[in-house]
Legacy VTK file of the C-alpha trace (Angstrom):
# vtk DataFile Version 3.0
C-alpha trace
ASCII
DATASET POLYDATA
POINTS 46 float
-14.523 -5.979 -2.831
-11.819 -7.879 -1.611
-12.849 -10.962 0.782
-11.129 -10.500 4.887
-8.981 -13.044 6.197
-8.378 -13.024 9.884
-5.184 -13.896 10.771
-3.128 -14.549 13.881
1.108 -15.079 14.837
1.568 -17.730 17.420
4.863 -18.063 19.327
7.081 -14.903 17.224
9.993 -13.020 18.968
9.494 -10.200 21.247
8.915 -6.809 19.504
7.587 -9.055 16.585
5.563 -6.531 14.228
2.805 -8.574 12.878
1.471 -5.484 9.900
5.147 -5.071 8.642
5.366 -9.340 7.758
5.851 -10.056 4.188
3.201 -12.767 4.331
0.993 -10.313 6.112
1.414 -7.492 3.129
0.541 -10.611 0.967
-2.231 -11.249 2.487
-3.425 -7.844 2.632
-2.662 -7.017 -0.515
-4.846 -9.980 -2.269
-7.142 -10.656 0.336
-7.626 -7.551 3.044
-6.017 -9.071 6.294
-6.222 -8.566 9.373
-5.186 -9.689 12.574
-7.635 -10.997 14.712
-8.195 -12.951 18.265
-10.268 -15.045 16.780
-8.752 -15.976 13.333
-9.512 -17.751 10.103
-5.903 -18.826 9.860
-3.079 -19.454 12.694
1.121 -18.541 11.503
3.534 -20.337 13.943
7.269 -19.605 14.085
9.988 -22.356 15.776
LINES 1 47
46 0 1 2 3 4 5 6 7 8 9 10 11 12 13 14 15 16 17 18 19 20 21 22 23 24 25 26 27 28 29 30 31 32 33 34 35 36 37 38 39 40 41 42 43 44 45
């Protein structure tokens, strides 16, 4: 079984689709991710 990791995007452009990011199909693929309010882990963009 495969261990969750909660994940949030901070500050991405409009229309940004969170579930088609390559580091989110990373994630997911290694560690089941998922996007969450209250995350284990916070990705920031400029």
């Amino acid at each position: 079984m495969k261990k969750k990791v909660k994940i949030a995007y901070c500050d991405y452009w409009t229309g940004f689709d969170a579930e088609n990011d390559f580091i989110f199909k990373c994630l997911d693929k290694f560690y089941g991710a998922e996007i969450s309010k209250s995350p284990d882990f916070i990705l920031y963009s400029c």
